[in-house]
Structure formats: C-alpha cells, structure tokens
PDBQT receptor file of N, H, CA, C and O in Angstrom, charges set to zero:
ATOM      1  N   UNK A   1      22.693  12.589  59.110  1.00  0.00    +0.000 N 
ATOM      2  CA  UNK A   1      21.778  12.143  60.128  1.00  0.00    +0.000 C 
ATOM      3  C   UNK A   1      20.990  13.338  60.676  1.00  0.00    +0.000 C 
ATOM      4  O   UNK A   1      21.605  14.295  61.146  1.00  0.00    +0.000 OA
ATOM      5  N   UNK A   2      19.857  13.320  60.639  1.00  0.00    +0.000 N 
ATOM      6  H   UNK A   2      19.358  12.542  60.256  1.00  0.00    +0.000 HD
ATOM      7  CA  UNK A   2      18.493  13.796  61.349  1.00  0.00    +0.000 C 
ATOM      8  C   UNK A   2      18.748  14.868  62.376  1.00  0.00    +0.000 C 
ATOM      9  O   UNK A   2      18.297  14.094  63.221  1.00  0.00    +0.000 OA
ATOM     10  N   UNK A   3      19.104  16.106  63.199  1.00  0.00    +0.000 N 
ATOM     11  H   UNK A   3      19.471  16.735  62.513  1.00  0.00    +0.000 HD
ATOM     12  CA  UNK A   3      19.369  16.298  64.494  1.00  0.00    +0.000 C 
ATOM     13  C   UNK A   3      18.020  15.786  65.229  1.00  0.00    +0.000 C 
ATOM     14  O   UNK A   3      16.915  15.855  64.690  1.00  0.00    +0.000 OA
ATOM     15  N   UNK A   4      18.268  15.208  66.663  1.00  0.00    +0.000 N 
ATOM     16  H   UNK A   4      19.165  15.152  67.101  1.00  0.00    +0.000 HD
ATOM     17  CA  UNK A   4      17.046  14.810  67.586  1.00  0.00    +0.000 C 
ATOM     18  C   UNK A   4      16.308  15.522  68.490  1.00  0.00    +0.000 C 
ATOM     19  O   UNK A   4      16.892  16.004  69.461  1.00  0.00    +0.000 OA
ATOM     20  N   UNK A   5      14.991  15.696  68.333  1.00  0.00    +0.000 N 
ATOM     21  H   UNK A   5      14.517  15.305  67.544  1.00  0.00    +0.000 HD
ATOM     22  CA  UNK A   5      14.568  16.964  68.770  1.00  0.00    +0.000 C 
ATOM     23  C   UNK A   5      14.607  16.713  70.516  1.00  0.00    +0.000 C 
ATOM     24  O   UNK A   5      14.164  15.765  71.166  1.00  0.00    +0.000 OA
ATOM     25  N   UNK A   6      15.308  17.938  70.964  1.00  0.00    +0.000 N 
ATOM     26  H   UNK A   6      15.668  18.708  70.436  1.00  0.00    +0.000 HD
ATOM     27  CA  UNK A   6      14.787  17.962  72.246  1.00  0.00    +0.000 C 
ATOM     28  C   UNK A   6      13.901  18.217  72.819  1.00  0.00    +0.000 C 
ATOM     29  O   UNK A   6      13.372  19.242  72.389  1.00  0.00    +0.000 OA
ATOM     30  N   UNK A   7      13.103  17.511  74.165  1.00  0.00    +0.000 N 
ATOM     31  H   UNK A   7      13.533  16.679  74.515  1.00  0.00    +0.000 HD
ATOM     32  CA  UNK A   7      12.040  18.514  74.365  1.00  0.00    +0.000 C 
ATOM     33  C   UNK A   7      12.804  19.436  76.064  1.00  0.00    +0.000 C 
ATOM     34  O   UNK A   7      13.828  19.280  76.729  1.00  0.00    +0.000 OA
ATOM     35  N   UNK A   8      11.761  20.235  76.128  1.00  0.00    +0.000 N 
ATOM     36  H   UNK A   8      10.929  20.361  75.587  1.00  0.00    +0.000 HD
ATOM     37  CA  UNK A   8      12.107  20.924  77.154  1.00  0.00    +0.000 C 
ATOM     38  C   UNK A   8      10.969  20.948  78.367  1.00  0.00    +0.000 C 
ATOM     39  O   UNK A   8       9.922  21.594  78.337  1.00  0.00    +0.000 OA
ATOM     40  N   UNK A   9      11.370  20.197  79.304  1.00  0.00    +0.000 N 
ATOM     41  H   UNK A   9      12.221  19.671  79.329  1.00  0.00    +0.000 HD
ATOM     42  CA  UNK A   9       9.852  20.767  80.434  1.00  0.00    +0.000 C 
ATOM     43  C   UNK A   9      10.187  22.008  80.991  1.00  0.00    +0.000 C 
ATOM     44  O   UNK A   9      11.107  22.810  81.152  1.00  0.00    +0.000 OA
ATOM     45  N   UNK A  10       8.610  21.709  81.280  1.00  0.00    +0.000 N 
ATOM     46  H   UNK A  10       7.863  21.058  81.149  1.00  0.00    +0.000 HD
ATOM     47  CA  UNK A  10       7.773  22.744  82.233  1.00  0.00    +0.000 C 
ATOM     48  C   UNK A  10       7.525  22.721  83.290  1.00  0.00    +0.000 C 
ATOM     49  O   UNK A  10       6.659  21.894  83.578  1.00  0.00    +0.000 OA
ATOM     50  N   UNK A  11       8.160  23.656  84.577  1.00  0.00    +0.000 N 
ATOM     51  H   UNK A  11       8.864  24.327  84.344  1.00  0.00    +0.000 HD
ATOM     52  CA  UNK A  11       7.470  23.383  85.917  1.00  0.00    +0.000 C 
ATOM     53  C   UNK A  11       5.873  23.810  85.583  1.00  0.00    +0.000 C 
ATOM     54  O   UNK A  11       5.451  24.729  84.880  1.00  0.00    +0.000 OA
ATOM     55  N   UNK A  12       5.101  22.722  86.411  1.00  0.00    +0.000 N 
ATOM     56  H   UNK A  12       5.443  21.976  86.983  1.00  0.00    +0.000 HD
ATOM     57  CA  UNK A  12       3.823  23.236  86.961  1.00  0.00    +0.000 C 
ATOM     58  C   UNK A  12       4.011  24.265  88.012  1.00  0.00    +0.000 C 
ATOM     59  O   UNK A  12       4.554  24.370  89.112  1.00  0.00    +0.000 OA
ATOM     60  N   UNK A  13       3.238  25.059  87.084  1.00  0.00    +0.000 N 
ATOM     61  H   UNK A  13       2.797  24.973  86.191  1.00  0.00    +0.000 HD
ATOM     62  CA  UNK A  13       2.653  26.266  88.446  1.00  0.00    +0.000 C 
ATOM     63  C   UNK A  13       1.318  26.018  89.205  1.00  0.00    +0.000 C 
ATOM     64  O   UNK A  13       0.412  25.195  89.072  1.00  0.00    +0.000 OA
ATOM     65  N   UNK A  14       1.600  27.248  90.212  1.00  0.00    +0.000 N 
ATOM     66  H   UNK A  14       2.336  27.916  90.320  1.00  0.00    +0.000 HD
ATOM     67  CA  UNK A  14       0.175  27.237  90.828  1.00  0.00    +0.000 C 
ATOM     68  C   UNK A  14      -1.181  26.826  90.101  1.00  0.00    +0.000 C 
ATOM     69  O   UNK A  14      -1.939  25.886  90.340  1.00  0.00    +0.000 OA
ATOM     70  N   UNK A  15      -1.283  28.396  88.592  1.00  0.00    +0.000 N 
ATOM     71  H   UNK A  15      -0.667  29.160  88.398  1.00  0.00    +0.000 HD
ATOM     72  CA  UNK A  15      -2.700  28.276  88.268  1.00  0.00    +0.000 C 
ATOM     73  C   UNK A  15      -2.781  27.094  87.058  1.00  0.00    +0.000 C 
ATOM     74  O   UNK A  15      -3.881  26.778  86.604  1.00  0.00    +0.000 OA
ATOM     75  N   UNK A  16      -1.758  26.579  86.657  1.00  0.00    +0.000 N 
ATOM     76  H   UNK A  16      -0.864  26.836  87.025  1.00  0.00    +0.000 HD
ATOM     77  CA  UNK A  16      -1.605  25.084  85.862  1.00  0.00    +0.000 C 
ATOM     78  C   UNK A  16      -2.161  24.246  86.601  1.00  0.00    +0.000 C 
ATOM     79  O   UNK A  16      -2.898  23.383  86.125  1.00  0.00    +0.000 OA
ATOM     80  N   UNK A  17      -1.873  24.359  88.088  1.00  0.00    +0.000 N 
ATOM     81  H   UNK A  17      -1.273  25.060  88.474  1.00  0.00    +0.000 HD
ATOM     82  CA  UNK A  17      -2.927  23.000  88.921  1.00  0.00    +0.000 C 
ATOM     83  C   UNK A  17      -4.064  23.601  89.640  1.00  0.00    +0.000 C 
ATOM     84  O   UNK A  17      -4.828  22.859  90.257  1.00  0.00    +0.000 OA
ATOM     85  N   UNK A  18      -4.179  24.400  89.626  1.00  0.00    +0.000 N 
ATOM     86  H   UNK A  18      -3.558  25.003  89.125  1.00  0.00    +0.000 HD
ATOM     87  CA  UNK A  18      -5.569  25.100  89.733  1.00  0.00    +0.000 C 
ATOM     88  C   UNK A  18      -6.634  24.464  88.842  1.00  0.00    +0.000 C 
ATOM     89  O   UNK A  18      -7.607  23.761  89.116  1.00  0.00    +0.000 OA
ATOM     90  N   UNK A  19      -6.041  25.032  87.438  1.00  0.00    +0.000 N 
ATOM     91  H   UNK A  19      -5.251  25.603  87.215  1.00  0.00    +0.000 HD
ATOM     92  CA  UNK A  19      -6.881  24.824  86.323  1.00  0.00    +0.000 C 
ATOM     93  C   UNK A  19      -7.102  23.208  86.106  1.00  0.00    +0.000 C 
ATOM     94  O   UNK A  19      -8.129  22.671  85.693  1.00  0.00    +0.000 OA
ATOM     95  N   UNK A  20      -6.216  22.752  86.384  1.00  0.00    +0.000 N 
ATOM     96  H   UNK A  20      -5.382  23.189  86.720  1.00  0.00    +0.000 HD
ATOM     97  CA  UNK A  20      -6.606  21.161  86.501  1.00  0.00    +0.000 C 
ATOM     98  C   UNK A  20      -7.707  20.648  87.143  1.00  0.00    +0.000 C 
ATOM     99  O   UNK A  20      -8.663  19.930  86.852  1.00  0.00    +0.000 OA
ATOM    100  N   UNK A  21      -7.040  21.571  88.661  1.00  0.00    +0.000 N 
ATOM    101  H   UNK A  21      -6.263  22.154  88.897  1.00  0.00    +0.000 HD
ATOM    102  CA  UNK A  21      -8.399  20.362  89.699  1.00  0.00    +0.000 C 
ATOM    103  C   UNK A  21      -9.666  20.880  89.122  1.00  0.00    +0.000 C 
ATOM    104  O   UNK A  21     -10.642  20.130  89.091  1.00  0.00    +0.000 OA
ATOM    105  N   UNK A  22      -9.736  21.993  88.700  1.00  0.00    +0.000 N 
ATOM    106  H   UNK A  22      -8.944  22.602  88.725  1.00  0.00    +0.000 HD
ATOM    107  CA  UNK A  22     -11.190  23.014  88.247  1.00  0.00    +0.000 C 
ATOM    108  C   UNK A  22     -11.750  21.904  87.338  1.00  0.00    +0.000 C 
ATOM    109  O   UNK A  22     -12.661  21.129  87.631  1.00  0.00    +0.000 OA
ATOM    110  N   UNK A  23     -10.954  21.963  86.021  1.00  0.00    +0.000 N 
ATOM    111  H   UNK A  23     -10.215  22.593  85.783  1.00  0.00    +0.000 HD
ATOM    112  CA  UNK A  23     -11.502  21.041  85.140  1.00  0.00    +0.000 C 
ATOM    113  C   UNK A  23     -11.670  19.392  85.540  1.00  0.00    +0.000 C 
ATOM    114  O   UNK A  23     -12.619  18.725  85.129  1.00  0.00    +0.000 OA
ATOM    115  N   UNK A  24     -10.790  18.949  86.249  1.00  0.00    +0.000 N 
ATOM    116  H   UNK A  24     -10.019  19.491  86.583  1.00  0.00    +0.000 HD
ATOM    117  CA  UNK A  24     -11.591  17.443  86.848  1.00  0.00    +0.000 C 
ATOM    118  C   UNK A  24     -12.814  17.560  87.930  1.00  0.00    +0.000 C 
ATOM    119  O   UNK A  24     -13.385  16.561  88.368  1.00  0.00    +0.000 OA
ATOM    120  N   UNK A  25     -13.086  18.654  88.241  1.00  0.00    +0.000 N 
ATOM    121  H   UNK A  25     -12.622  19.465  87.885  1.00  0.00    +0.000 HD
ATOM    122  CA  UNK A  25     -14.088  18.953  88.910  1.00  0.00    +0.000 C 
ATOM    123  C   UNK A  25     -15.442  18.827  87.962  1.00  0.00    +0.000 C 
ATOM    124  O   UNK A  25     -16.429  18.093  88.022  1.00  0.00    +0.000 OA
ATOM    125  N   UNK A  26     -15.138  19.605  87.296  1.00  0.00    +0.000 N 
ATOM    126  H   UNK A  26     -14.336  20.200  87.247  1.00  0.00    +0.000 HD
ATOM    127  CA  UNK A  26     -15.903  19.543  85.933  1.00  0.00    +0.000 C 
ATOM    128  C   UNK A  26     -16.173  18.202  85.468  1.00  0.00    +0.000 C 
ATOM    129  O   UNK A  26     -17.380  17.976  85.376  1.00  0.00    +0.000 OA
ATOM    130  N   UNK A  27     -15.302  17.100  85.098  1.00  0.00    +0.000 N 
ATOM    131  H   UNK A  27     -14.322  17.284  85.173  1.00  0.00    +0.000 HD
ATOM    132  CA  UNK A  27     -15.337  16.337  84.802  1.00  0.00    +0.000 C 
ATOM    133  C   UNK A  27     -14.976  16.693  83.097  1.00  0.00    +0.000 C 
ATOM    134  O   UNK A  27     -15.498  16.000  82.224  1.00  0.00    +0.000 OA
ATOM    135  N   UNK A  28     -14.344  17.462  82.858  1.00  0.00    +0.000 N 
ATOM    136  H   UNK A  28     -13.920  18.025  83.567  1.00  0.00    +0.000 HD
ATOM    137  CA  UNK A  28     -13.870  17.201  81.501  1.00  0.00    +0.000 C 
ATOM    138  C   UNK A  28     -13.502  16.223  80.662  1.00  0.00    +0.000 C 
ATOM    139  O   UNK A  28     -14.148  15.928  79.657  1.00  0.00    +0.000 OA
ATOM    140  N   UNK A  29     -12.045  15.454  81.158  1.00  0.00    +0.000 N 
ATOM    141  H   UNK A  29     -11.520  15.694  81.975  1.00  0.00    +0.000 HD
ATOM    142  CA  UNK A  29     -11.685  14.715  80.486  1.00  0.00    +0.000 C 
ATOM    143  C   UNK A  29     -10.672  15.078  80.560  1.00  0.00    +0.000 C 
ATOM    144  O   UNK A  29     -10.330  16.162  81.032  1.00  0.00    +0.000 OA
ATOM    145  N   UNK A  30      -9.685  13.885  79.914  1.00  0.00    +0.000 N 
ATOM    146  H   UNK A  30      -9.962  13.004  79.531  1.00  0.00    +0.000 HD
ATOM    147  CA  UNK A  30      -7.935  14.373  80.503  1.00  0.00    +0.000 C 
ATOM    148  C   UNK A  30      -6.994  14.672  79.226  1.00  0.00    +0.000 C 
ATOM    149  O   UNK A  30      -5.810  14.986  79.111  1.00  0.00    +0.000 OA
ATOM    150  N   UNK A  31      -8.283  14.381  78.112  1.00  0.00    +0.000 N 
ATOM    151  H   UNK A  31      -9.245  14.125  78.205  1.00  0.00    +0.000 HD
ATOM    152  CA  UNK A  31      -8.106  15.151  76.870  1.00  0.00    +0.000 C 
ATOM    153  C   UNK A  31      -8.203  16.732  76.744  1.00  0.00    +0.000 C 
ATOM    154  O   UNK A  31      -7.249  17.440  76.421  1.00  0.00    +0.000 OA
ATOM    155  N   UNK A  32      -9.333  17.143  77.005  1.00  0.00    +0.000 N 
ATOM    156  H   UNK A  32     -10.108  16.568  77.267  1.00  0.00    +0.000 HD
ATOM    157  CA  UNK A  32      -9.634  18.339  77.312  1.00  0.00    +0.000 C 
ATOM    158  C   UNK A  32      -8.888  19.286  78.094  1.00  0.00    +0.000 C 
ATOM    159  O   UNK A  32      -8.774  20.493  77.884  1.00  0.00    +0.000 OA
ATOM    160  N   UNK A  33      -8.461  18.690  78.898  1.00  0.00    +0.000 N 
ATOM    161  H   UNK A  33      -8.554  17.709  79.069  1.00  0.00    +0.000 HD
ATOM    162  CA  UNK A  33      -7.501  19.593  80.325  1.00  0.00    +0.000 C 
ATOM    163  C   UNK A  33      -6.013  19.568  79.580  1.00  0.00    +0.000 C 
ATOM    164  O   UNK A  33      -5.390  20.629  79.633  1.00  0.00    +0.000 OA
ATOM    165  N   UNK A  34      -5.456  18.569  78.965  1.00  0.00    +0.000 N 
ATOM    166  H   UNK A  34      -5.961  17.708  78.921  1.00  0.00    +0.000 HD
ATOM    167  CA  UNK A  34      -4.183  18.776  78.635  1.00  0.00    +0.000 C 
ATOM    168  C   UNK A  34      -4.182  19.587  77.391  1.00  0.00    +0.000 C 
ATOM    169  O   UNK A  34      -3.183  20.220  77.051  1.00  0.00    +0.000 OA
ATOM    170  N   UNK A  35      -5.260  19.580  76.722  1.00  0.00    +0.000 N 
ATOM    171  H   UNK A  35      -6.072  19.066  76.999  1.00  0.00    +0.000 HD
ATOM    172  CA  UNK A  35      -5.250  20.548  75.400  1.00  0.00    +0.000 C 
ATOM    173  C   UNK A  35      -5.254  21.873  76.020  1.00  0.00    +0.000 C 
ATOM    174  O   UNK A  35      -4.688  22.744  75.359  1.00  0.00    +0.000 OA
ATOM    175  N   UNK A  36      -5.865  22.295  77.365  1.00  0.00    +0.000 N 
ATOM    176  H   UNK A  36      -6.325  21.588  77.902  1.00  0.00    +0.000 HD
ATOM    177  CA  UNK A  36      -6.391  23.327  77.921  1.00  0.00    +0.000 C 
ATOM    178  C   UNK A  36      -5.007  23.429  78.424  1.00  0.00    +0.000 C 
ATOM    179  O   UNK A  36      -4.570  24.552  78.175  1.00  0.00    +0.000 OA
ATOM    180  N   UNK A  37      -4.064  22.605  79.099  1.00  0.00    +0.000 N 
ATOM    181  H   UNK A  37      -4.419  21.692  79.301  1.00  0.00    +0.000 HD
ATOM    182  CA  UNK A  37      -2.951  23.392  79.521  1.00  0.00    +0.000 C 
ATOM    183  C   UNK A  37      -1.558  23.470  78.714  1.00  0.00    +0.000 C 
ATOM    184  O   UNK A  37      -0.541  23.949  79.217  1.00  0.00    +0.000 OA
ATOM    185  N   UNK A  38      -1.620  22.956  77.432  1.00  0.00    +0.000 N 
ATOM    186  H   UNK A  38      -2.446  22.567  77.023  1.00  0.00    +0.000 HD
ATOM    187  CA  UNK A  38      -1.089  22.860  76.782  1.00  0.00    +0.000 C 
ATOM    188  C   UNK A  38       0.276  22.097  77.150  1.00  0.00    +0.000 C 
ATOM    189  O   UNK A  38       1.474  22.333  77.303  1.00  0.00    +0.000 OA
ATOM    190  N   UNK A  39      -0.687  20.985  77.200  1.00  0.00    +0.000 N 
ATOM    191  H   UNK A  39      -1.661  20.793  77.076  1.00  0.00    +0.000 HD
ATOM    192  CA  UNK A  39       0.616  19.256  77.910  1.00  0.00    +0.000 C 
ATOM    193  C   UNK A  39       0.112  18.037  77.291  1.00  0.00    +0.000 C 
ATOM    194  O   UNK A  39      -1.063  17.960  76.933  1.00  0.00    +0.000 OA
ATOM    195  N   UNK A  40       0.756  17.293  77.178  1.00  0.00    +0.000 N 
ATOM    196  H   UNK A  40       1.711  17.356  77.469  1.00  0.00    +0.000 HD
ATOM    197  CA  UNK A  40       0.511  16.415  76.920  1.00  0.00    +0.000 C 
ATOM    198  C   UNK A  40      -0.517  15.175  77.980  1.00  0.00    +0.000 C 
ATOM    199  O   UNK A  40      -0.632  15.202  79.205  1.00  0.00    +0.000 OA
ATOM    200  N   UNK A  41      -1.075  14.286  77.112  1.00  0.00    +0.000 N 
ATOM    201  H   UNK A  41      -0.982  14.264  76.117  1.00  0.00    +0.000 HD
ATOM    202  CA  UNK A  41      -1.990  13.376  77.810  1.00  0.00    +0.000 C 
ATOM    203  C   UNK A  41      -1.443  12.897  78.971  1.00  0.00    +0.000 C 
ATOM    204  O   UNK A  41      -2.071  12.759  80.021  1.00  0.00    +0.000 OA
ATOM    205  N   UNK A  42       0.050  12.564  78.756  1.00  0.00    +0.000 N 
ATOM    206  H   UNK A  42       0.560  12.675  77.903  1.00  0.00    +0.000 HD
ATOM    207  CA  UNK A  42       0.537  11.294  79.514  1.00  0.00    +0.000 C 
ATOM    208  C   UNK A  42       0.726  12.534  80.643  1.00  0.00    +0.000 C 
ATOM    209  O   UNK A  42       0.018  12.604  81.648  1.00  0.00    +0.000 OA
ATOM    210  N   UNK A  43       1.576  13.307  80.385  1.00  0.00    +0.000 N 
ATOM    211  H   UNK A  43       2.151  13.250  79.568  1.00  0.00    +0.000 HD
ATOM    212  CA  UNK A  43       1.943  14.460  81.950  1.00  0.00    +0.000 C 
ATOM    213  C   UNK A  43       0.463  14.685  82.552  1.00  0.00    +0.000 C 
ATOM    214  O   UNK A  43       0.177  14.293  83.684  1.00  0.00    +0.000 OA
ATOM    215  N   UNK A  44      -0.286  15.224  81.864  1.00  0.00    +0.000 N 
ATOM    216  H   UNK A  44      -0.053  15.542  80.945  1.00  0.00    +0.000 HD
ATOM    217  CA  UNK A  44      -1.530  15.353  82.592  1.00  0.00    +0.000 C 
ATOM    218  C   UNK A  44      -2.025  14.347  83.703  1.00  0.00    +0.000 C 
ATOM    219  O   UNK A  44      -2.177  14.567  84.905  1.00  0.00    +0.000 OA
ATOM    220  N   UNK A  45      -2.266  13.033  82.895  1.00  0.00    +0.000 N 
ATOM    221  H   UNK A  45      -2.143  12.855  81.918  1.00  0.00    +0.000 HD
ATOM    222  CA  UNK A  45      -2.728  12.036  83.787  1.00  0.00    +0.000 C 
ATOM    223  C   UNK A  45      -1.318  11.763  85.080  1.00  0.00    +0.000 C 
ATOM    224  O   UNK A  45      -1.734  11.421  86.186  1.00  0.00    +0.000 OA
ATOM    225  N   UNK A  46      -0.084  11.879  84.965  1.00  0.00    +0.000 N 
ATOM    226  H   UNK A  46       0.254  12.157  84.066  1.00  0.00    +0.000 HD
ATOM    227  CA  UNK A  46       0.700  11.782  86.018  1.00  0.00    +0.000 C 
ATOM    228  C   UNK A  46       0.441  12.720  87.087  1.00  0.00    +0.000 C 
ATOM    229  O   UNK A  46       0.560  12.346  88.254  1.00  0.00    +0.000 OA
ATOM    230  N   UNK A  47       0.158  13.697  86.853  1.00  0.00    +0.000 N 
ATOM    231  H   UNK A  47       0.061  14.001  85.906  1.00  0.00    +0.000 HD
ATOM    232  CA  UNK A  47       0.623  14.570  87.775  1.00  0.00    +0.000 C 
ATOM    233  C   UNK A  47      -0.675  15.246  88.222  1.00  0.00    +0.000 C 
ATOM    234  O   UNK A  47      -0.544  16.319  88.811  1.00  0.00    +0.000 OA
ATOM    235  N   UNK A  48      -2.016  14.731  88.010  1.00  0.00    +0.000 N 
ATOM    236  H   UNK A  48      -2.123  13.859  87.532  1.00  0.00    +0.000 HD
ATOM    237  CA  UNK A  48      -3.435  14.130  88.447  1.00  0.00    +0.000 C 
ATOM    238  C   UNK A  48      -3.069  13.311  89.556  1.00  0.00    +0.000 C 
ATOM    239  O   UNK A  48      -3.234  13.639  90.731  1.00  0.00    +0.000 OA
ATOM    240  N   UNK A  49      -2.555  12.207  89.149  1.00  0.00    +0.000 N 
ATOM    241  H   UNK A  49      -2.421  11.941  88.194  1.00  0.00    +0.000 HD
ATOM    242  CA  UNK A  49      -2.427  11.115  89.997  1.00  0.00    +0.000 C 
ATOM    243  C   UNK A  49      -1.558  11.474  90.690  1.00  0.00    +0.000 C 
ATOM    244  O   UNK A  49      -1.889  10.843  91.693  1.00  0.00    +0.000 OA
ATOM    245  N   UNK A  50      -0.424  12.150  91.063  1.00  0.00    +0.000 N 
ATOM    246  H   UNK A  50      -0.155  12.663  90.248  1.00  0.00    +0.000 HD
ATOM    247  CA  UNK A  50       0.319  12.900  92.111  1.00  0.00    +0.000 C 
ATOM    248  C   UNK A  50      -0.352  13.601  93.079  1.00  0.00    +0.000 C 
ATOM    249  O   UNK A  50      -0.214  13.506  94.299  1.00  0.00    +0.000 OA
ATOM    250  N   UNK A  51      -1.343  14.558  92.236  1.00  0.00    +0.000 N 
ATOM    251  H   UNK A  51      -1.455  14.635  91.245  1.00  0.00    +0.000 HD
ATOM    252  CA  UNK A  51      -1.901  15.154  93.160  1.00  0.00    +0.000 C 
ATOM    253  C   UNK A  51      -3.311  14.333  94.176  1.00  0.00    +0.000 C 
ATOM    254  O   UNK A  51      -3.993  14.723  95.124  1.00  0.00    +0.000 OA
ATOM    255  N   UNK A  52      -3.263  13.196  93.463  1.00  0.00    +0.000 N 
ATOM    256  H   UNK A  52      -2.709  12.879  92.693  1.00  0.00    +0.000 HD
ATOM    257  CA  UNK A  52      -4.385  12.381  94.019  1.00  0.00    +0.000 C 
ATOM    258  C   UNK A  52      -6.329  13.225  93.815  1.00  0.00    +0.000 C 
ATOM    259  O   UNK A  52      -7.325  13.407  94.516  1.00  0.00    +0.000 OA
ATOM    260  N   UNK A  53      -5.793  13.516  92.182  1.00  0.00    +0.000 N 
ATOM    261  H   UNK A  53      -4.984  13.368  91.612  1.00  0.00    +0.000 HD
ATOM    262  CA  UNK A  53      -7.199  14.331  91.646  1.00  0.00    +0.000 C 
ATOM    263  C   UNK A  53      -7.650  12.968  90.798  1.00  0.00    +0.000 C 
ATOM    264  O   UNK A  53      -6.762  12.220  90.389  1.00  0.00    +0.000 OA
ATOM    265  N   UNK A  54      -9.112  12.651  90.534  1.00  0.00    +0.000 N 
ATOM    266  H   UNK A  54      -9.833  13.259  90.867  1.00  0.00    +0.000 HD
ATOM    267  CA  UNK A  54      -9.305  12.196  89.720  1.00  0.00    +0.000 C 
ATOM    268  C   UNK A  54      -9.854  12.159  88.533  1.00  0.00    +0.000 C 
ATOM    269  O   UNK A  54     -11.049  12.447  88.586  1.00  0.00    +0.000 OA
ATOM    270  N   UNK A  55      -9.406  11.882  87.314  1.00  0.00    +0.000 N 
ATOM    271  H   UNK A  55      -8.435  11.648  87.270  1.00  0.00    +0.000 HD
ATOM    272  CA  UNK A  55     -10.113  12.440  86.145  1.00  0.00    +0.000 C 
ATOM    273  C   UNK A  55     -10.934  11.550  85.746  1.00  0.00    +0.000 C 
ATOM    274  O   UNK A  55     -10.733  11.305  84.556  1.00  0.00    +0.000 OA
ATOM    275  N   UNK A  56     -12.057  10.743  86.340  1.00  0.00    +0.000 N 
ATOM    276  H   UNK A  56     -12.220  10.942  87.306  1.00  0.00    +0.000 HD
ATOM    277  CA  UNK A  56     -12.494   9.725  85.767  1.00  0.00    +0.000 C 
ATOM    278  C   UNK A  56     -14.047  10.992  85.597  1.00  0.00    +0.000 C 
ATOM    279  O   UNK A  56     -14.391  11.840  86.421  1.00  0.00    +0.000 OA
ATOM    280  N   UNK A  57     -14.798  10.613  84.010  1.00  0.00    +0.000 N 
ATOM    281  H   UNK A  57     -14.518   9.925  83.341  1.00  0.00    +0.000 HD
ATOM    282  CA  UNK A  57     -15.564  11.678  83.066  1.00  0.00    +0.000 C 
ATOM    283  C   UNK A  57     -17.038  10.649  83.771  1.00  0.00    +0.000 C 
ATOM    284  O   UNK A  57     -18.149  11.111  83.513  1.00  0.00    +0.000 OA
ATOM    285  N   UNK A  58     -16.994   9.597  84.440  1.00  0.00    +0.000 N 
ATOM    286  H   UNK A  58     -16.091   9.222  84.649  1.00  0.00    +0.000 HD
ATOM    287  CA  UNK A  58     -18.656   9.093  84.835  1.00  0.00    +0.000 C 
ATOM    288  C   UNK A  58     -19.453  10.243  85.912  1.00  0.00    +0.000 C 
ATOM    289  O   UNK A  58     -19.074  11.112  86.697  1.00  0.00    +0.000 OA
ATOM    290  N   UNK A  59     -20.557   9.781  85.521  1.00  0.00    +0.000 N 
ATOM    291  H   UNK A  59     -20.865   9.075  84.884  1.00  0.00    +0.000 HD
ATOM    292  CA  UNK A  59     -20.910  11.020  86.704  1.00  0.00    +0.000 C 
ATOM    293  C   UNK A  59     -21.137  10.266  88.246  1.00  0.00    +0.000 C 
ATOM    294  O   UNK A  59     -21.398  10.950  89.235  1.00  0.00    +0.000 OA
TER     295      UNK A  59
C-alpha cells in the first residue's frame, strides 16, 4: 500500500497578508495571489474572507 502524503501548513505571516491585501487591491485575481504566495486557491480565498478583503477582479 501507497504511503499517504502528508501535507504540512503554514502560519500566515505578516508580509503573506500584506502581499495579499496589495494584490486584491490590485485586483489580481485569487489565482494570481495564491500562485504569488505559494498556497493554494482554496486557503487563499479563506483567509481573504477572514480578513474581510475582497478578491472580486470587476472593476
């Protein structure tokens, strides 16, 4: 049988949510920002919505 990969998190830091609100400021995209912080889509958009940032890309 297979071993199952673990994953391991990551605390967010300061300039991890820095760089976030920067880039939803921007209006990037929540593609863009998680490639940029090197996370995944789904954490990204959570912890957006924690912080009560929004990533919506309309102008």
């Amino acid at each position: 049988m297979a071993k199952k990969k673990t994953t391991e998190r990551r605390e967010w830091t300061a300039t991890d949510i820095h760089k976030l609100k920067g880039l939803a400021k921007k209006k990037a995209g929540v593609d863009k920002i998680a490639r940029v912080l090197k996370r995944t889509v789904a954490a990204t958009a959570v912890k957006a919505s924690n912080l009560g940032v929004s990533l919506d890309t309309r102008g």
